[in-house]
N, C-alpha and C positions, 0 to 999 in steps of 0.2 A: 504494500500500500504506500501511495508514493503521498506525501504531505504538502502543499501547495507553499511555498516560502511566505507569501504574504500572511498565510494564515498561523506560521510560527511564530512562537516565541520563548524566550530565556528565563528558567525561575531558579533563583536561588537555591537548593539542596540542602540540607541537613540531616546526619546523619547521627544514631544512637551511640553514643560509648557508657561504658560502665563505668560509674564511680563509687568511691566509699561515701556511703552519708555522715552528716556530722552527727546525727543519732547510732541507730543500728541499723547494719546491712549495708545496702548498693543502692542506688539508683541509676536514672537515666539520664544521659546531661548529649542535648542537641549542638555539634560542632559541622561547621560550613564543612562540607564534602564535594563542593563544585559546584556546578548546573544543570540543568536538565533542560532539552531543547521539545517543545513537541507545542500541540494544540491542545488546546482547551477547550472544555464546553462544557456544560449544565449536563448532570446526569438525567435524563431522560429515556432511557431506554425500558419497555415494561418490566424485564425481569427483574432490571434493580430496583426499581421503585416498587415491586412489588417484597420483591425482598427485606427493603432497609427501611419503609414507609413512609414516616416525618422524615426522619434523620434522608432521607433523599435529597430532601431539599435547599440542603446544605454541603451538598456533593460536587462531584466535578470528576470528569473522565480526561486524562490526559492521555492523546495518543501519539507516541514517538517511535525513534528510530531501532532497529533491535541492536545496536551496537548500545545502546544509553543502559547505565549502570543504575539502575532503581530500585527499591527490594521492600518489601514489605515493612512497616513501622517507621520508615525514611522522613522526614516533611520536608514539603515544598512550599515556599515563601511567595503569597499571591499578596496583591494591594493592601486586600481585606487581613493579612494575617497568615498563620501556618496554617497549613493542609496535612496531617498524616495521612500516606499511603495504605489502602486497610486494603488493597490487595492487586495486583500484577496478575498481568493475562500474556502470556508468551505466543505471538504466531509467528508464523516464518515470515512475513512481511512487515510488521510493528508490533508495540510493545501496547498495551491498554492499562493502566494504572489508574485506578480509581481512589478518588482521594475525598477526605472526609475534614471539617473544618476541626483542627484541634478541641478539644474542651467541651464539643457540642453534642447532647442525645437528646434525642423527641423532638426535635426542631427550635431548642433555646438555646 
């Protein structure tokens, strides 16, 4: 699937590393990983809106190249804010990454 230039664009990337918390345990601490080149649009497809319901509406399908290094739990930096990646679709001609607005379920 070839992506049309006009209709790309560049988002920030952040990626998961593991630190020790100043309490107990580890968390998770987001550090710049690059960019990530593809297209954007509104989740709208029936199966995921059928799927994720409210939370749809606060989604986003990014579709890039299959060379782009993206992976599950990843955020990507839109206008509005982070985006975590809640899941990567692999085909031989691009990559589909569907992205969820950080912090956000049921549609708040």
């Amino acid at each position: 699937m070839r992506i049309m230039a006009a209709d790309k664009a560049e988002y920030p990337l952040k990626r998961a590393e593991t630190v020790q918390t100043g309490y107990v345990g580890t968390g998770n601490e987001y550090r710049p990983a690059g960019t990530v080149t593809g297209q954007l649009s509104p989740v709208s497809d029936r199966f995921t809106v059928e799927m994720y319901g409210d939370r749809a509406a606060s989604m986003y399908s990014l579709i890039s190249n299959t060379e782009t290094d993206i992976r599950k739990n990843d955020r990507v930096t839109l206008t509005d804010g982070d985006y975590t990646v809640i899941s990567v679709m692999r085909y031989q001609t691009h990559i589909t990454a569907t992205l969820e607005r950080s912090g956000s379920y049921g549609g708040s």
